[in-house]
PQR file with spaces between the fields and no chain letter, atoms N, CA, C, O and H, PARSE charges and radii, in Angstrom:
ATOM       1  N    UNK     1       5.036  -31.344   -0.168 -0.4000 1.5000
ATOM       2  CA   UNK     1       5.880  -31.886    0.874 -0.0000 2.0000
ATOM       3  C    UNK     1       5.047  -32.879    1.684  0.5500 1.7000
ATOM       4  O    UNK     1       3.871  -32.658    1.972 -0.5500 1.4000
ATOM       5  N    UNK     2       5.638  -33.863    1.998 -0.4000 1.5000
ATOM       6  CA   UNK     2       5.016  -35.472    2.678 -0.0000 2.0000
ATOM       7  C    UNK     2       5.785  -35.517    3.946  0.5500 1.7000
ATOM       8  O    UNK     2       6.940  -35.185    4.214 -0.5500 1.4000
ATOM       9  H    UNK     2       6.594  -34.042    1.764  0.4000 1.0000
ATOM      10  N    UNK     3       4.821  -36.021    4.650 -0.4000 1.5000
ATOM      11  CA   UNK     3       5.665  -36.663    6.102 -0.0000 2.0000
ATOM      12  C    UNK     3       5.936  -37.772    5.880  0.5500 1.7000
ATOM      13  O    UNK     3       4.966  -38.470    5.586 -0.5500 1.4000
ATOM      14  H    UNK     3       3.883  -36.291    4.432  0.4000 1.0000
ATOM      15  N    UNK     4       7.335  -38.481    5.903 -0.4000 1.5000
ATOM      16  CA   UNK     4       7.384  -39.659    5.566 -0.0000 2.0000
ATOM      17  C    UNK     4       7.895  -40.007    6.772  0.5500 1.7000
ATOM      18  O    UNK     4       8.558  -39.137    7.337 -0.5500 1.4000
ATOM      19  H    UNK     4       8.124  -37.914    6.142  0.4000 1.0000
ATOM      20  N    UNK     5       7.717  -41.388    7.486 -0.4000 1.5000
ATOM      21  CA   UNK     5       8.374  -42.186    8.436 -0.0000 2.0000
ATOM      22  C    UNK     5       9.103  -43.630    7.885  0.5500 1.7000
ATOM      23  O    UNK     5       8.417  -44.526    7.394 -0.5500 1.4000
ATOM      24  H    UNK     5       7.178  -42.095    7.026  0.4000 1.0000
ATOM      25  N    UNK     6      10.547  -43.733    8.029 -0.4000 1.5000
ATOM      26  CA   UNK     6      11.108  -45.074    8.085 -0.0000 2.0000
ATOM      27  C    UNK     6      12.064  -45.016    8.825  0.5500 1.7000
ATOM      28  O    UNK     6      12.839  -44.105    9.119 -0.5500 1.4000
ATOM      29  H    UNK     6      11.104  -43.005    8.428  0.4000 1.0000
ATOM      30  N    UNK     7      11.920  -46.622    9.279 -0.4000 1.5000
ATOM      31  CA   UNK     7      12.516  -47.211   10.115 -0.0000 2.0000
ATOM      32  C    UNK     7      13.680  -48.317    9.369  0.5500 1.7000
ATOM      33  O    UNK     7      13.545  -48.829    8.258 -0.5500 1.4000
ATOM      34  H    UNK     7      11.291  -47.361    9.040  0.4000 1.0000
ATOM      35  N    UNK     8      15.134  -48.564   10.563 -0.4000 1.5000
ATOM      36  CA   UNK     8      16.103  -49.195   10.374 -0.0000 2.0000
ATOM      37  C    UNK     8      16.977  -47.975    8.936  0.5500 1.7000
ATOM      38  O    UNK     8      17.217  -48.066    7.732 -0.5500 1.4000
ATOM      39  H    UNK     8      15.243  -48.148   11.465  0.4000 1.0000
ATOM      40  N    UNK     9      17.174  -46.952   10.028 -0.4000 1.5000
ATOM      41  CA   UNK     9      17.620  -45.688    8.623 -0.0000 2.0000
ATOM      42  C    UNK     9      19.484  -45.397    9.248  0.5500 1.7000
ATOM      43  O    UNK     9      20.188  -44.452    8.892 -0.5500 1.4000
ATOM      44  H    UNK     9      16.979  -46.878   11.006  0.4000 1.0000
ATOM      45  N    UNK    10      19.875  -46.456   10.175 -0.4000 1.5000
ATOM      46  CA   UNK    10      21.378  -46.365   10.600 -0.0000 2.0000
ATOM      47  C    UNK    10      22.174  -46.774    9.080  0.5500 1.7000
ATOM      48  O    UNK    10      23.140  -46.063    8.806 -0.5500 1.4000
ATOM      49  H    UNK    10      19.303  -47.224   10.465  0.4000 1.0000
ATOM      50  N    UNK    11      21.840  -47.800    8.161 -0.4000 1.5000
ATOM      51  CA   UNK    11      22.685  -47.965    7.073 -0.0000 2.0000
ATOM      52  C    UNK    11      21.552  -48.780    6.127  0.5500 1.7000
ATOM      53  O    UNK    11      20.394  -49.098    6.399 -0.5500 1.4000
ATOM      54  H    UNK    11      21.055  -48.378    8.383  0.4000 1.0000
ATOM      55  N    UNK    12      22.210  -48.953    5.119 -0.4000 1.5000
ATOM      56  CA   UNK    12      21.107  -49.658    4.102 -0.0000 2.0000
ATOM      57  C    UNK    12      20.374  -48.826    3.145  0.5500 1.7000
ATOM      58  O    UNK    12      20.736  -47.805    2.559 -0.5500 1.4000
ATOM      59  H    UNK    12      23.151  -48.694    4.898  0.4000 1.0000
ATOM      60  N    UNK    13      18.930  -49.669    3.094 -0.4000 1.5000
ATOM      61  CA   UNK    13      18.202  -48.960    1.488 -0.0000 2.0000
ATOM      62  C    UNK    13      17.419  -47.871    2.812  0.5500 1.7000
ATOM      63  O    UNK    13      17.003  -46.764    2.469 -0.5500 1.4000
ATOM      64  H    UNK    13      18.636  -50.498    3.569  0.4000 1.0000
ATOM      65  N    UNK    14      17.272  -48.406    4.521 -0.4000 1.5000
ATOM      66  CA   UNK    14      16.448  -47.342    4.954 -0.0000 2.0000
ATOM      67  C    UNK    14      17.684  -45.842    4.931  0.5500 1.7000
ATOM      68  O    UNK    14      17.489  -44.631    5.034 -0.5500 1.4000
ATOM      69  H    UNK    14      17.610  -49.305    4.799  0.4000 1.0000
ATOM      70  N    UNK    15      18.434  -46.337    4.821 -0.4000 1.5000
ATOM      71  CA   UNK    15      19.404  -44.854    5.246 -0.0000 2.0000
ATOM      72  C    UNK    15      19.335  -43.880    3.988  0.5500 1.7000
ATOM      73  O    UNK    15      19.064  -42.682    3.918 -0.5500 1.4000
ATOM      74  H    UNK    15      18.593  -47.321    4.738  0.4000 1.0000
ATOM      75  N    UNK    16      19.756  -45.044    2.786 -0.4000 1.5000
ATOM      76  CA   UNK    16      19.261  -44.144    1.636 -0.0000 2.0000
ATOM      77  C    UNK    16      17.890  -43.526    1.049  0.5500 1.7000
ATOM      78  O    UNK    16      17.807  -42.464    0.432 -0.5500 1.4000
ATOM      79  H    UNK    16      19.975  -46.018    2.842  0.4000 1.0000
ATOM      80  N    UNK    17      16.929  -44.324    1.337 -0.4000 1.5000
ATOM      81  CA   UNK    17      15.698  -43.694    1.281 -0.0000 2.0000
ATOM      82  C    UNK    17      15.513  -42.139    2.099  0.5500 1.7000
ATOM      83  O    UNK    17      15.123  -41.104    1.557 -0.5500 1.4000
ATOM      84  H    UNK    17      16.997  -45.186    1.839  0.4000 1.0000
ATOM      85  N    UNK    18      15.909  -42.303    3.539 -0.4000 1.5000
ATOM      86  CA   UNK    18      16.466  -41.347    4.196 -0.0000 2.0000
ATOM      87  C    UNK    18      16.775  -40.455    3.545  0.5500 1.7000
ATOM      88  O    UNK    18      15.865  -39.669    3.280 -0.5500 1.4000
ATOM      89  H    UNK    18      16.226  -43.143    3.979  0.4000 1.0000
ATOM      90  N    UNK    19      18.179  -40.146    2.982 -0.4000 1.5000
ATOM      91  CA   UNK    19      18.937  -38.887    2.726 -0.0000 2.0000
ATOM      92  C    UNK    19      17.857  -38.768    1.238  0.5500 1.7000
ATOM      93  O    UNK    19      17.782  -37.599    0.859 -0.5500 1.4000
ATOM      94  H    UNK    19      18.917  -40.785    3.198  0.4000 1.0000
ATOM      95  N    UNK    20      17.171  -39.602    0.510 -0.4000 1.5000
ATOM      96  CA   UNK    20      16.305  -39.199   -0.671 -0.0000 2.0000
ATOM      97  C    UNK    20      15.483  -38.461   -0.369  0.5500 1.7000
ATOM      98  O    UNK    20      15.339  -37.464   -1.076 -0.5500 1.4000
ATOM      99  H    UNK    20      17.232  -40.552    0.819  0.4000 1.0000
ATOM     100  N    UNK    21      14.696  -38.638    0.692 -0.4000 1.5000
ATOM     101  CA   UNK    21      13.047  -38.056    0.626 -0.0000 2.0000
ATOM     102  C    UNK    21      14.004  -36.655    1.274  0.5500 1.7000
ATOM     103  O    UNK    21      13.887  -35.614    0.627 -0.5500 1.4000
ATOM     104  H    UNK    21      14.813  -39.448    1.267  0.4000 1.0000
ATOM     105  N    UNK    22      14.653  -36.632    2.148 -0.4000 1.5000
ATOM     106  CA   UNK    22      15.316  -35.393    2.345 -0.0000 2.0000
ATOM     107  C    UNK    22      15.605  -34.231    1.791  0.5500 1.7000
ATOM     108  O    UNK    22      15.197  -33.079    1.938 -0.5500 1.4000
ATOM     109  H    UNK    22      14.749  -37.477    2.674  0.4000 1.0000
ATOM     110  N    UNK    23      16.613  -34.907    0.935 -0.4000 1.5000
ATOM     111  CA   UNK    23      16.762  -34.441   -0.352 -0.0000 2.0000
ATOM     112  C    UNK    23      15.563  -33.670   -1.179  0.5500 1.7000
ATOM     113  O    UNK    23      15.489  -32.452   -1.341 -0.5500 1.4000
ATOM     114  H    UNK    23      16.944  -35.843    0.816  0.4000 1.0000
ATOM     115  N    UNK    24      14.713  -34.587   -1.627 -0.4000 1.5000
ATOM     116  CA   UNK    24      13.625  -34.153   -2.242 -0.0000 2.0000
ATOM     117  C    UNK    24      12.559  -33.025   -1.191  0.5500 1.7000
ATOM     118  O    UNK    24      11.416  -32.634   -1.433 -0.5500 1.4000
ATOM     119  H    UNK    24      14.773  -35.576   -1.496  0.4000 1.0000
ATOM     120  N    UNK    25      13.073  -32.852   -0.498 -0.4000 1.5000
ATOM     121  CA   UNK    25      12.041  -31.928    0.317 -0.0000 2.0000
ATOM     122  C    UNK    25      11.530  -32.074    1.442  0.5500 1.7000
ATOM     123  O    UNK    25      11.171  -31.095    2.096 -0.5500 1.4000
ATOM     124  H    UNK    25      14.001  -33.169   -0.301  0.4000 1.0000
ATOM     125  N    UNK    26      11.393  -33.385    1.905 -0.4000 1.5000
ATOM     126  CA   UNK    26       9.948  -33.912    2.615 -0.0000 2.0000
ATOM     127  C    UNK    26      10.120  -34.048    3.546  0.5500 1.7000
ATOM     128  O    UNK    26      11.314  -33.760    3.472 -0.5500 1.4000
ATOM     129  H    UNK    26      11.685  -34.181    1.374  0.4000 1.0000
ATOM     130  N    UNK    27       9.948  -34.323    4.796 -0.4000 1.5000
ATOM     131  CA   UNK    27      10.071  -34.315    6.114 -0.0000 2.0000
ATOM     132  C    UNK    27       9.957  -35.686    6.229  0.5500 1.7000
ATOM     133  O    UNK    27       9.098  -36.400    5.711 -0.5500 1.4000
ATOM     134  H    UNK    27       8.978  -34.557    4.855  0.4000 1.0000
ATOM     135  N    UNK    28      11.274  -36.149    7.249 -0.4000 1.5000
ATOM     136  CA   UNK    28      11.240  -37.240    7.746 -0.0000 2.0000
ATOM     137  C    UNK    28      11.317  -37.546    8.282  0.5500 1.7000
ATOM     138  O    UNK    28      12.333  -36.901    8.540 -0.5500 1.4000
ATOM     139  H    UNK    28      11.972  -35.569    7.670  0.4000 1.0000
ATOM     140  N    UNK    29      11.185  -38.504    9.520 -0.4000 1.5000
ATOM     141  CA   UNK    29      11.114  -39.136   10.628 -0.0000 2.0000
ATOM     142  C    UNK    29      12.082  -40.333   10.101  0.5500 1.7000
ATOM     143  O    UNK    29      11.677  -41.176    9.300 -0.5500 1.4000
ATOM     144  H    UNK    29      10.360  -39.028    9.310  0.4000 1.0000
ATOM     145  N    UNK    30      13.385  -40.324   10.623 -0.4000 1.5000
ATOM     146  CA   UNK    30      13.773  -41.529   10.517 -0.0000 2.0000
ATOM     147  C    UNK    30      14.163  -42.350   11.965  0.5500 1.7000
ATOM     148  O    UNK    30      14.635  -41.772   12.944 -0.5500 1.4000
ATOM     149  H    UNK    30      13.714  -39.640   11.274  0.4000 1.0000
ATOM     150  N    UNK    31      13.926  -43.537   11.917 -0.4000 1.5000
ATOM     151  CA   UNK    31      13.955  -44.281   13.211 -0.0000 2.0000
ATOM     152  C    UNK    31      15.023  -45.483   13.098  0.5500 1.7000
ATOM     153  O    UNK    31      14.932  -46.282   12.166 -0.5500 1.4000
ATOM     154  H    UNK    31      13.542  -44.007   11.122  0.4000 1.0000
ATOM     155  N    UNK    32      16.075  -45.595   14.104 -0.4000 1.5000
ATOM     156  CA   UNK    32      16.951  -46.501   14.019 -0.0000 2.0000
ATOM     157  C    UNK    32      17.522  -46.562   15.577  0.5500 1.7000
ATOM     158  O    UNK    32      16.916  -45.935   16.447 -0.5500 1.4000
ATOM     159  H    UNK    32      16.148  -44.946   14.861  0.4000 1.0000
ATOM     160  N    UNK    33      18.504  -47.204   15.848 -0.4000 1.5000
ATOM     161  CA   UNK    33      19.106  -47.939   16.581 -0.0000 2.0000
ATOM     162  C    UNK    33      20.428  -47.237   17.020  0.5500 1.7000
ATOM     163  O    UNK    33      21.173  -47.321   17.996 -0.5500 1.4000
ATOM     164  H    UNK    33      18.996  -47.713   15.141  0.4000 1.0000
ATOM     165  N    UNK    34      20.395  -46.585   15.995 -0.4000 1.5000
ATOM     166  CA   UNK    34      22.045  -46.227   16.327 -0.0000 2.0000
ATOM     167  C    UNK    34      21.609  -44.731   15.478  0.5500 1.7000
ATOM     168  O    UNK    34      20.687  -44.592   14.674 -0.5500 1.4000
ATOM     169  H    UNK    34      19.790  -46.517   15.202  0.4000 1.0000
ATOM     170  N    UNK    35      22.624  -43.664   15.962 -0.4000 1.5000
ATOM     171  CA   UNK    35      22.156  -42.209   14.881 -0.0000 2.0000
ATOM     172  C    UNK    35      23.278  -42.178   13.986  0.5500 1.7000
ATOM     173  O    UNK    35      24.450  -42.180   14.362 -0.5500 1.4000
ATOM     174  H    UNK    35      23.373  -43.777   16.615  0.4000 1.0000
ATOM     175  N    UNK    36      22.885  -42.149   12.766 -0.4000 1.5000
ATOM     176  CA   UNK    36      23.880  -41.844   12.083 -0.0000 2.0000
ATOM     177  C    UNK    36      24.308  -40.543   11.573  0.5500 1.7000
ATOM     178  O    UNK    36      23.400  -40.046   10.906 -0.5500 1.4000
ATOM     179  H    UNK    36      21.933  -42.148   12.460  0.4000 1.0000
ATOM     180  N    UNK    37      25.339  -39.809   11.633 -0.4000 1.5000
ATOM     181  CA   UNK    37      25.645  -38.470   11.746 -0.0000 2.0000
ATOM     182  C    UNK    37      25.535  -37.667   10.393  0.5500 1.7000
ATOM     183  O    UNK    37      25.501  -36.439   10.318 -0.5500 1.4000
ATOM     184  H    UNK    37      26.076  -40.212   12.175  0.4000 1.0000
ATOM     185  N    UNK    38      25.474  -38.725    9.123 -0.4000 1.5000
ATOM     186  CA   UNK    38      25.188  -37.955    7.575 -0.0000 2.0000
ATOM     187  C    UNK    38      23.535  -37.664    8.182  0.5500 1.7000
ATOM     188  O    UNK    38      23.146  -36.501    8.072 -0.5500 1.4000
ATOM     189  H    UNK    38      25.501  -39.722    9.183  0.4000 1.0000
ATOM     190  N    UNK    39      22.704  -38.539    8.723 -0.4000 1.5000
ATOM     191  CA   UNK    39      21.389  -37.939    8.389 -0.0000 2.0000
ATOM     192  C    UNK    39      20.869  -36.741   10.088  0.5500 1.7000
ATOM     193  O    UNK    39      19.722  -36.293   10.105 -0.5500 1.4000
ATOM     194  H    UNK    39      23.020  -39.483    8.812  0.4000 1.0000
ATOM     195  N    UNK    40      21.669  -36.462   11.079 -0.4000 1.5000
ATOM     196  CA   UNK    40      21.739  -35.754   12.085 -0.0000 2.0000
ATOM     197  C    UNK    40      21.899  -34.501   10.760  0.5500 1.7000
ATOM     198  O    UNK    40      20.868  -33.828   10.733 -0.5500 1.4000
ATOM     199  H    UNK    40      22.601  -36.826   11.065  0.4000 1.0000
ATOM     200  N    UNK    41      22.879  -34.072    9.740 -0.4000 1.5000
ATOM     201  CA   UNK    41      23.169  -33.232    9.681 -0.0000 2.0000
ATOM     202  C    UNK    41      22.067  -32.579    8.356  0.5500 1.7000
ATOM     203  O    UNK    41      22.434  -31.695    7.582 -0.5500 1.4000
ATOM     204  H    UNK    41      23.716  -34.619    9.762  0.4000 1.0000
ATOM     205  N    UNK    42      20.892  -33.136    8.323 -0.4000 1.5000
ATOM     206  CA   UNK    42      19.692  -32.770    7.878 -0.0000 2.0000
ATOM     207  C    UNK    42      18.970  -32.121    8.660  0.5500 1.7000
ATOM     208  O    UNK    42      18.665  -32.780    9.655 -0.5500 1.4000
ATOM     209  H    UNK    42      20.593  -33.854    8.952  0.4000 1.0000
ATOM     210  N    UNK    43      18.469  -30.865    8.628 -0.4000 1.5000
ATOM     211  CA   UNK    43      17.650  -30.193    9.059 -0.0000 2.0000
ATOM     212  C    UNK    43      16.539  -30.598    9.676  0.5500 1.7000
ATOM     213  O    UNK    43      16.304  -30.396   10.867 -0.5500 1.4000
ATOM     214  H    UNK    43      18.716  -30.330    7.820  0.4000 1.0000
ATOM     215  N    UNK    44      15.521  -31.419    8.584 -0.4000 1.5000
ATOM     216  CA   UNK    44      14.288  -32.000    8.936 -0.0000 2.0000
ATOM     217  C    UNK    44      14.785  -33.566    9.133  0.5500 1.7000
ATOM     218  O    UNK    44      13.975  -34.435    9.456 -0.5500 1.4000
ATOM     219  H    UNK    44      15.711  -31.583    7.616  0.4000 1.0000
């Protein structure tokens, strides 16, 4: 398991990268502008 940080994760390839590393396990820090409520409803 990785700490990953990305930024601009409201929509796009950061949002999907987002729900991936998620997915896959890893803890993420995502940083954006606006919250988007698919990735609020991730745990980590």
């Amino acid at each position: 398991m990785k700490n990953i940080i990305i930024t601009g994760t409201s929509r796009g390839i950061g949002y999907e990268l987002a729900l991936e590393f998620a997915a896959a396990g890893h803890n993420v820090l995502a940083l954006s502008r606006k919250q988007p409520q698919a990735l609020l409803e991730n745990e980590n």
